[in-house]
C-alpha positions as CSV (number, residue, x, y, z in Angstrom):
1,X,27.7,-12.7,-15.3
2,X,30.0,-15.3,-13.5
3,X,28.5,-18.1,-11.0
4,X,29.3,-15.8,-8.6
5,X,27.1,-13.2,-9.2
6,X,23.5,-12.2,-8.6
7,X,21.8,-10.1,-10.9
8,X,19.8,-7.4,-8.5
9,X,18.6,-4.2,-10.2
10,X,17.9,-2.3,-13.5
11,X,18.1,1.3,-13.5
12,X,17.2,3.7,-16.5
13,X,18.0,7.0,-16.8
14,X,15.0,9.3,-17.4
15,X,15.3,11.6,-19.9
16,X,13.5,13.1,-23.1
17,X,15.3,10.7,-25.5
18,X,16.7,7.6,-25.6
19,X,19.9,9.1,-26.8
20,X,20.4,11.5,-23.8
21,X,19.0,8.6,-22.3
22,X,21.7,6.5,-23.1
23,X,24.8,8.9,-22.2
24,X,22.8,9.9,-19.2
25,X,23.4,6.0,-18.4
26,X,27.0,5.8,-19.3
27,X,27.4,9.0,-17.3
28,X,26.1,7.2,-14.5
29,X,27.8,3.8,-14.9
30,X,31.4,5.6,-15.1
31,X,30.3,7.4,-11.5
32,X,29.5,4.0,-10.2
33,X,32.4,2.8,-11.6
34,X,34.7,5.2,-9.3
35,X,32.7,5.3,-6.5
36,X,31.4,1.7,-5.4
37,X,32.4,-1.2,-4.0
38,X,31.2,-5.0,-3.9
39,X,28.2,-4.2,-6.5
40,X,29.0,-3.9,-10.1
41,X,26.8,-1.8,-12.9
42,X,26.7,-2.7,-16.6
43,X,25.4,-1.4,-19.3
44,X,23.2,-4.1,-20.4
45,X,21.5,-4.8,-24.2
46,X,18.0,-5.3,-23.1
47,X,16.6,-4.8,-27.4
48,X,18.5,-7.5,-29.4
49,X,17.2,-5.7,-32.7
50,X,19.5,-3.0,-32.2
51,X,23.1,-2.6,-32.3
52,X,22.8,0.1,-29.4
53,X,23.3,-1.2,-25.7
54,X,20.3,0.7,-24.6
55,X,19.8,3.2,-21.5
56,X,19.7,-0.2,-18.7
57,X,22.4,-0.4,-16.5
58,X,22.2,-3.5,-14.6
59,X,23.6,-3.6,-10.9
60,X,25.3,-6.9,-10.2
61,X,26.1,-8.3,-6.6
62,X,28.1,-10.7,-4.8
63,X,26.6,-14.2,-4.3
64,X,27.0,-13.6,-0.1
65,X,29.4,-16.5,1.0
66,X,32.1,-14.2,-0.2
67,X,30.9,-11.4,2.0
68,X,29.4,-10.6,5.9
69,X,26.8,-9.2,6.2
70,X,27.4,-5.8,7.7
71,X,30.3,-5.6,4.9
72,X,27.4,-5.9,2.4
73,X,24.7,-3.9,4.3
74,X,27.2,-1.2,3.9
75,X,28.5,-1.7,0.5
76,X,24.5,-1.3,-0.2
77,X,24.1,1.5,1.6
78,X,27.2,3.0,-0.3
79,X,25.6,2.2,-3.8
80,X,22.4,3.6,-2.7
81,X,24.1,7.1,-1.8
82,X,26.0,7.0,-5.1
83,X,23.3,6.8,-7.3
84,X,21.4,9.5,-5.3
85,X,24.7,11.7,-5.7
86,X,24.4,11.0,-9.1
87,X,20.9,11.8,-9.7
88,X,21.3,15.2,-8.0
89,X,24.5,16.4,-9.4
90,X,22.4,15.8,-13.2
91,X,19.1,16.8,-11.9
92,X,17.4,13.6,-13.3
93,X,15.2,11.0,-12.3
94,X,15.4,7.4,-12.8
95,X,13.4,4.2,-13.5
96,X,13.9,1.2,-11.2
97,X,13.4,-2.8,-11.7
98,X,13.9,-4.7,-8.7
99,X,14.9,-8.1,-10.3
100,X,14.2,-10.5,-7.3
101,X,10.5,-9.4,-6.9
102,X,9.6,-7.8,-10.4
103,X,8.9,-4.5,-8.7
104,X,9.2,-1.7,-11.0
105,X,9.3,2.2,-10.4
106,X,9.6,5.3,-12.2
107,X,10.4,8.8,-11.7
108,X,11.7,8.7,-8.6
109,X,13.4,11.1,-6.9
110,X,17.1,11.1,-5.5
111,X,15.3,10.4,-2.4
112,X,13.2,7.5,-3.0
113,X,15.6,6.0,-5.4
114,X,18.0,5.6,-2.5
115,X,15.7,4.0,-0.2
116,X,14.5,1.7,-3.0
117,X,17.8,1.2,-3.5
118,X,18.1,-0.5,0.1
119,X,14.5,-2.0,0.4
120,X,15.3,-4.1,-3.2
121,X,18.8,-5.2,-1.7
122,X,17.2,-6.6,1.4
123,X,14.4,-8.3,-0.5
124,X,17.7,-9.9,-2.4
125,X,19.8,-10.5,0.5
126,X,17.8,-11.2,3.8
127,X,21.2,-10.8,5.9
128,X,21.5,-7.2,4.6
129,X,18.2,-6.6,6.6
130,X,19.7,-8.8,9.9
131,X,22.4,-6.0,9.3
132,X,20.7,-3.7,9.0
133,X,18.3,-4.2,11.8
134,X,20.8,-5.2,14.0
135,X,22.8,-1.8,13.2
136,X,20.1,0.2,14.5
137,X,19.3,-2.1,17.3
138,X,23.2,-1.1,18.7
139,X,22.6,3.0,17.6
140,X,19.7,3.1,19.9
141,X,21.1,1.4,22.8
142,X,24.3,3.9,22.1
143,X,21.8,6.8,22.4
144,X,20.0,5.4,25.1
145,X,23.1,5.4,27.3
146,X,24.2,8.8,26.0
């Protein structure tokens, strides 16, 4: 990790062994990979007793002076999607850590994992949520003069 990076969330592939577990997790990291912008997964060596790097991908983000916050707010929303792509294309679940407030989830569907996705981002970056909020502020108005 550079000085210009914020460590945000853990994911882990569900599966039912540590070895699919672990190319379910590389499958996923070379989706990422393609697909997103601004955030960057890892595979990340969370057992030092083994020489395998494990089934934890670690999503790293952009300390936010190098970013505005609607550019992030979307570049979130963009990983969230991803992931949930991902998760429905393999049929699989994941497991969640949410590395700013120590919240931790499992099995969780394409669904929830997106919108956990989002809620963990926010906690991390406050100006995601003023994006956020102020995004939907301006889609109402739009559909209230519709």
């Amino acid at each position: 990790m550079t000085r210009a990076e914020v460590e945000v969330v853990e994911i882990v592939v569900e599966a039912d062994s540590p070895r699919e577990s672990e190319l379910l997790a590389n499958d996923l990291l070379t989706h990422l990979q393609a697909t997103v912008e601004h955030f960057e997964p890892r595979r990340t060596k969370r057992d030092p007793t083994t020489q395998s790097l494990g089934a934890v991908l670690l999503i790293v983000g952009p300390i936010l002076a190098e970013m505005a916050g609607v550019m992030l707010y979307e570049a979130a929303k963009d990983l969230a999607r991803q992931i949930a792509v991902w998760m429905r294309k393999r049929r699989r679940t994941v497991a969640m850590k949410d590395l700013a407030g120590e919240t931790q989830q499992s099995n969780l569907s394409p669904e929830d994992a997106e919108r956990l996705i989002l809620q963990f981002l926010m906690r991390k970056y406050p100006e995601i949520a003023k994006a956020a909020a102020e995004q939907g502020a301006a889609e109402r108005e739009n559909k209230g003069v519709a």
